[in-house]
C-alpha positions in Angstrom: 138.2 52.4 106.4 135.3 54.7 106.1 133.7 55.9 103.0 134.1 59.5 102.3 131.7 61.8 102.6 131.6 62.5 98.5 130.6 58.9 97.6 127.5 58.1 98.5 125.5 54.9 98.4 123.4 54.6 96.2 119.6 54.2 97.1 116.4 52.1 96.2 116.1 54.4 93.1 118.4 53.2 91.7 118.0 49.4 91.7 114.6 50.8 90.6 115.8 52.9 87.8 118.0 50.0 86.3 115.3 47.6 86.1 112.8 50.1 84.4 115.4 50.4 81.8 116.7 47.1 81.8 112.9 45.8 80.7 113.1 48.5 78.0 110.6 48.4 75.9 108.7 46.4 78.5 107.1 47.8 81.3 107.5 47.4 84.9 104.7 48.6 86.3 105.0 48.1 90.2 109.1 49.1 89.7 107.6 52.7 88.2 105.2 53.3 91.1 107.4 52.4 93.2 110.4 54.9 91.8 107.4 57.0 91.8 106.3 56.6 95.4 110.4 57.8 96.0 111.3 60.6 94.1 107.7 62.5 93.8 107.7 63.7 96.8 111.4 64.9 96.3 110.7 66.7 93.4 107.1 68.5 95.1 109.2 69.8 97.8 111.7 71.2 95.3 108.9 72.7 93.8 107.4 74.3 96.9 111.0 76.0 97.6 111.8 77.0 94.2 108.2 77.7 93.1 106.3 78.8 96.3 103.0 77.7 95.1 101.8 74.7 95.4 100.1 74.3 92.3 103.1 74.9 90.3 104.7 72.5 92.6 102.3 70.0 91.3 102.8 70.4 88.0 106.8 70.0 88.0 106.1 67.1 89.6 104.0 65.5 87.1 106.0 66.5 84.5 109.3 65.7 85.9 108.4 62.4 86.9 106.8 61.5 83.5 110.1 62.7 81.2 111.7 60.5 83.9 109.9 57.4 82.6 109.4 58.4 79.6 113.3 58.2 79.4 113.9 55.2 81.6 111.4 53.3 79.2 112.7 54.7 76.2 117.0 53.6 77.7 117.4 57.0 77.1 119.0 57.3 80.8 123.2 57.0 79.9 123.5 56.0 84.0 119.8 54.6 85.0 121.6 54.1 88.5 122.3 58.0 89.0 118.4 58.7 88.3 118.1 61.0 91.6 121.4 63.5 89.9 119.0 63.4 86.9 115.7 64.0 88.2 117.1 67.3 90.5 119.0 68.6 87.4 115.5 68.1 85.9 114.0 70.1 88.7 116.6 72.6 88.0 116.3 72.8 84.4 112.2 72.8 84.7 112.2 75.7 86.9 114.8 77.8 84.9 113.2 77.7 81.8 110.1 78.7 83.6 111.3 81.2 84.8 113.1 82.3 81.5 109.1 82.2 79.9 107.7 84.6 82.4 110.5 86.9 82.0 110.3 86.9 78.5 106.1 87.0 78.4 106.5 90.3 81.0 109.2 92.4 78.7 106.8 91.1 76.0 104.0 92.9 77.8 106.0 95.8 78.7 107.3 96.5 75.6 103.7 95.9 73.6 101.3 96.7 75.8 99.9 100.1 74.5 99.7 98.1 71.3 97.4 95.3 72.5 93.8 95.8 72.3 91.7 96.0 75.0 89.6 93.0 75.5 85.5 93.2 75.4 83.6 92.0 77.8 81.0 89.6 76.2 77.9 89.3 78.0 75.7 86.1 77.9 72.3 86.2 77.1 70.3 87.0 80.4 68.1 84.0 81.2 64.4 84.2 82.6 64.2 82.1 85.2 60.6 82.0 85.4 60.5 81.6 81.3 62.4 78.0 82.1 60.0 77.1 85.0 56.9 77.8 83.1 58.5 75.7 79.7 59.4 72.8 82.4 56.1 72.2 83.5 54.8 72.4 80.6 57.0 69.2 79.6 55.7 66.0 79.9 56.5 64.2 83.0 58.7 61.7 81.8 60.8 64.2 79.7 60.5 66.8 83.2 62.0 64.0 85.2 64.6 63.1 83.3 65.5 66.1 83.1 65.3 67.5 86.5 67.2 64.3 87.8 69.9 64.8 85.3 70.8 68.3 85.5 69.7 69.1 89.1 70.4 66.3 90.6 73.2 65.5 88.3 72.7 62.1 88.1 73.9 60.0 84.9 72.0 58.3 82.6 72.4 54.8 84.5 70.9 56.0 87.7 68.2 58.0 86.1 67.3 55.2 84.2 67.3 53.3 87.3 64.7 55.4 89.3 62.7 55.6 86.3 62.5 52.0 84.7 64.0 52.9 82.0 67.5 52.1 80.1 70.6 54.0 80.4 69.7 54.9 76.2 66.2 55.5 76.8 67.2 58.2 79.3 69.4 59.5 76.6 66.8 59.7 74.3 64.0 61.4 76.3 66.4 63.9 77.6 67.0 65.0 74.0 63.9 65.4 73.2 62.8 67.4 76.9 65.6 69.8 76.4 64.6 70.4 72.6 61.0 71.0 73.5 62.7 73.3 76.5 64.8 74.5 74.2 61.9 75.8 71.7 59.8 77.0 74.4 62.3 79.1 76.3 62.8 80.6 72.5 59.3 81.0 72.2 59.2 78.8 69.4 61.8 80.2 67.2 65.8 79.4 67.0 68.1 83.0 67.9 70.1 83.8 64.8 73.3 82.6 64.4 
């Protein structure tokens, strides 16, 4: 006899699901990524047809699929074995009161937004580039190095220290103290007031 069309077997998940939440409070870590390694990409590409962006997509995926363990670890799932149902009605739910926000933030916005005040641009100090250059080599060349390889280069402590033969605090140390003397020579010597 075959099986009608409305039952369906259930899946992998589902083993899955019920033995996350059978370990409860216990975790089961290769049981989660491997739930995981399932339903995330499910719940993306619900997020790239409801969503259309990508990003967003992203995001309901990470948070979807963390309230989904989050639950499974807490036995907060009634039917662990129906975690797929539960997961879309996530999706659904996610996406709804989403939606609900940004409709709410733009009659918000509609409704106030002769009242709001403008914002103000704030500019940032301008920065003399030859000012710096000058104050650098004036540095000694220990605290110049350090310096150079750690913000030009962007290089961390370790591999500064490395090049230099020096420890991973030493570097810390002389970097302070270069980019206070840089400091108080860009400044010429005096702090801006607060």
């Amino acid at each position: 006899m075959d099986t009608p069309a409305a039952i369906v077997e259930p899946g992998p998940e589902a083993a899955l699901a019920e033995r996350i939440a059978a370990a409860a409070p216990e975790r089961v870590p290769d049981a989660e990524a491997e739930l995981y390694r399932l339903l995330a990409p499910r719940v993306r590409r619900y997020g790239l047809r409801h969503l259309r962006d990508p990003h967003a997509a992203a995001d309901l995926m990470q948070h979807v699929m963390a309230l989904m363990l989050e639950r499974l670890r807490g036995g907060e799932l009634r039917e662990p074995a129906r975690v797929l149902s539960w997961v879309l009605g996530a999706c659904r739910l996610t996406v709804m009161d989403q939606r609900r926000g940004e409709r709410r933030r733009e009659d918000l916005l509609q409704r106030h937004a002769d009242a709001l005040p403008s914002p103000v641009a704030q500019l940032s100090p301008r920065l003399d580039h030859e000012r710096v250059a000058r104050c650098l080599e004036r540095l000694p060349e220990r605290e110049r190095s350090v310096i150079v390889l750690s913000f030009y280069d962007d290089q961390g402590a370790d591999a500064v220290g490395r090049q230099l033969g020096l420890t991973a605090g030493h570097v810390r140390v002389v970097r302070h103290r270069g980019l206070h003397q840089l400091r108080r020579c860009v400044d010429g010597g005096r702090r801006p007031a607060a």
